[in-house]
C-alpha positions in Angstrom: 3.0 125.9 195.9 6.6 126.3 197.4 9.7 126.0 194.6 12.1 126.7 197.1 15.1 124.4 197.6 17.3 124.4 200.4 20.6 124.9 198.3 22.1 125.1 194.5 22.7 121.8 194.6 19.4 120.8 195.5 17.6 123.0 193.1 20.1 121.3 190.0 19.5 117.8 190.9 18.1 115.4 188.5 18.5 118.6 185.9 21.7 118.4 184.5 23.9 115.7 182.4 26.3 116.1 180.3 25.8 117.3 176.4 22.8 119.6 177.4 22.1 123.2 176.7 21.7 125.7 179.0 20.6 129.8 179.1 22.6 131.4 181.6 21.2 134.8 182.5 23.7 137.5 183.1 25.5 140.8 181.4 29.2 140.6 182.1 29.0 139.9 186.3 25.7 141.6 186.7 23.0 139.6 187.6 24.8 135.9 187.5 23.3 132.8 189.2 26.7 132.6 191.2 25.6 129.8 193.1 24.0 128.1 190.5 27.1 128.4 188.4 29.1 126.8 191.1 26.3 123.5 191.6 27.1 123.1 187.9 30.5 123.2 188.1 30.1 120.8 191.1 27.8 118.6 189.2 30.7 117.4 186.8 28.5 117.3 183.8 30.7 118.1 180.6 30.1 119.0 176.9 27.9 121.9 177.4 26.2 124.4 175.3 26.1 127.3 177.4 23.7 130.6 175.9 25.3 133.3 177.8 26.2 137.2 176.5 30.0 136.2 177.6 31.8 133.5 179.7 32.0 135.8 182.6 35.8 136.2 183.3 38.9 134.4 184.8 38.0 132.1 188.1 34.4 133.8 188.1 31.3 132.9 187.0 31.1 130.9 183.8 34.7 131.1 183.7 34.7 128.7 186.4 33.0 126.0 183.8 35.9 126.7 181.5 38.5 126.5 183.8 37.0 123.0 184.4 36.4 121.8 180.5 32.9 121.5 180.9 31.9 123.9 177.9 32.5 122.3 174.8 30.5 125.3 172.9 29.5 129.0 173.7 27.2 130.8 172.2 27.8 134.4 172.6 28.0 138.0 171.8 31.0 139.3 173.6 34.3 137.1 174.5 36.6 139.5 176.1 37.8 139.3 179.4 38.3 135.7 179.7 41.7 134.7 178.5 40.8 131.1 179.5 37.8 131.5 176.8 40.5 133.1 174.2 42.6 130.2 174.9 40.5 127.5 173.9 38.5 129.1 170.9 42.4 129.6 169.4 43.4 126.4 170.2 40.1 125.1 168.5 39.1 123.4 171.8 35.6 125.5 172.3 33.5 126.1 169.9 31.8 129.8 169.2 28.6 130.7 167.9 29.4 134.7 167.8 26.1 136.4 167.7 25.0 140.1 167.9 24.2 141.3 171.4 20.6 142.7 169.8 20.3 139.5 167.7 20.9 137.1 171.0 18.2 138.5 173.0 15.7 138.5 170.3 16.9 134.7 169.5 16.2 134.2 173.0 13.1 136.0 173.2 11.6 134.3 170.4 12.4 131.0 171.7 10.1 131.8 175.0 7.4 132.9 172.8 7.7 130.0 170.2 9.0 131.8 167.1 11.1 129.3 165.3 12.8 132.1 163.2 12.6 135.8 162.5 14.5 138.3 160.0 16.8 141.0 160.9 19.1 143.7 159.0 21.8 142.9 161.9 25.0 140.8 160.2 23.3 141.4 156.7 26.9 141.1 154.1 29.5 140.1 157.2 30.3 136.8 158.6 27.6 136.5 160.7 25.2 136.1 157.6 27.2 133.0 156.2 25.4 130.1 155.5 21.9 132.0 156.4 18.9 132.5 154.1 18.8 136.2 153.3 15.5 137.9 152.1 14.8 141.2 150.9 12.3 143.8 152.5 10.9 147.2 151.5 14.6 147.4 149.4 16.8 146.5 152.3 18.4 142.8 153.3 17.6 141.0 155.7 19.0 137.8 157.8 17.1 135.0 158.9 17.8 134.2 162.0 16.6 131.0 164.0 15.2 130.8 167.7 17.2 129.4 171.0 16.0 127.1 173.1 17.9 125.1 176.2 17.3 122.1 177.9 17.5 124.1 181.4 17.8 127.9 182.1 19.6 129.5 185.1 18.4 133.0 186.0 19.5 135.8 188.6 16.6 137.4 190.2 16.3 140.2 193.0 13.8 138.6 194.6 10.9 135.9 194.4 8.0 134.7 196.2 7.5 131.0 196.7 5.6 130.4 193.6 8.7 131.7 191.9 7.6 135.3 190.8 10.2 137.2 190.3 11.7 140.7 190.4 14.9 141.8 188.8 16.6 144.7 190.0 17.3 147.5 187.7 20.6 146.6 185.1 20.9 143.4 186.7 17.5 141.8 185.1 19.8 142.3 181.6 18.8 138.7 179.7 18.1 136.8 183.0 13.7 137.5 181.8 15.1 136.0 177.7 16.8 133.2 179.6 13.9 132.8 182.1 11.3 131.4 179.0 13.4 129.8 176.8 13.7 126.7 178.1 11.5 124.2 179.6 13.0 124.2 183.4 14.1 127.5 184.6 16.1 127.5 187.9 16.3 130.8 189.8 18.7 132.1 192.6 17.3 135.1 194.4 18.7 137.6 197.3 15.2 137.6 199.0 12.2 135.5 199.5 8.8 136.4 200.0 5.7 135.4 200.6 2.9 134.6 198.3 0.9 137.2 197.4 3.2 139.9 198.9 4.6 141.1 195.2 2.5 143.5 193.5 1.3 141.9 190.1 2.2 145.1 188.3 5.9 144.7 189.6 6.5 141.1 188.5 8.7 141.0 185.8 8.5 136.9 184.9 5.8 135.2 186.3 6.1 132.4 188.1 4.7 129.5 185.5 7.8 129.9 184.0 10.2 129.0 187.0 10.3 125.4 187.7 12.9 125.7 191.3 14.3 128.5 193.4 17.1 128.8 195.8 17.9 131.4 197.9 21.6 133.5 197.6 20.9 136.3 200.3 24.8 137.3 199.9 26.0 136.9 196.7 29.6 138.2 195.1 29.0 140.2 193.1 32.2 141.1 191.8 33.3 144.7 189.9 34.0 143.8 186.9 36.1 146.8 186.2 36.8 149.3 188.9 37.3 152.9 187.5 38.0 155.8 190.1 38.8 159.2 189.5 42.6 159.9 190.5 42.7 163.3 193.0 
């Protein structure tokens, strides 16, 4: 079986329309579907639900999607470096579902696994907790907190055979393998494509049944996010 499409584009068409959710893999600009990102943006489709740590930053990654309006709702644990995304959530023209970094892998996770809902002592007596059911454990409180799933995932790999195996590499993997099962049609962008059967099973890190497409990004951005050197 070959999943590999001969660009972004490709690998997004028929996927996307507007109003769906999607799981964007990615930990500030490490390990991004770049190009992925930018077929969506191309694509045109609008009132998203994008599943993403953060919005990436200012003419960059996800940032691109709100320079464009095509986000109508985030969900999220970390919305700094964007002023674009400050912008809108002020002016009350994105929505926000803040959630705890911890708490939105785990709501991913479970999603992929098919846990509708699970409890955690994360958020317990802040705003997070509003409007949740709380339960008591072993004497300490608890939050219930429900599942994510997405119409279509996009995930950042290292590298992939054609069956869509795939390999993250090191910090970059981040929530790309949370995003990978929690939706129904995962797309994956990869640096390197390999054969089948040249991946050692042991090194697989989400296996292929999961990804649905693949396209190939052997020279990606990947932009600093913050560049820190040490003054002489």
């Amino acid at each position: 079986m070959d999943k590999l499409y001969p660009s972004a584009q490709d690998a997004l068409a028929g996927l996307v329309k507007d109003g769906m959710t999607l799981a964007v893999g990615g930990f500030g600009l490490c390990g991004i579907p770049e190009a992925l990102i930018d077929a969506l943006r191309d694509s045109g489709a609008r009132d998203l639900t994008v599943i993403s740590n953060n919005a990436g930053v200012d003419g960059f990654g996800l940032g691109k999607l709100l320079e464009t309006r095509q986000v109508r709702k985030m969900i999220s644990s970390y919305v700094g470096e964007n002023k674009e995304f400050e912008r809108q959530y002020l002016a009350g023209e994105l929505e926000l579902e803040f959630t705890p970094q911890g708490t939105l892998a785990e709501k991913l996770r479970a999603g992929g696994a098919g846990i509708p809902a699970f409890y955690t002592r994360t958020g317990y007596g802040t705003l997070v907790a509003e409007g949740k059911e709380t339960r008591e454990f072993d004497g300490h409180w608890y939050v219930m907190e429900r599942s994510l799933r997405a119409d279509v995932s996009l995930v950042k790999a290292w590298k992939a055979d054609r069956a869509g195996n795939l390999v993250f590499r090191k910090t970059a993997r981040n929530f790309n393998p949370m995003c990978a099962t929690a939706s129904r049609m995962c797309v994956a962008e990869v640096e390197e494509i390999v054969e089948n059967g040249s991946l050692d099973p042991d090194q697989i890190h989400t296996p292929g049944i999961y990804v649905k497409r693949l396209v190939l990004n052997s020279r990606p951005e990947k932009r600093i996010e913050k560049r820190t050197i040490r003054s002489n």
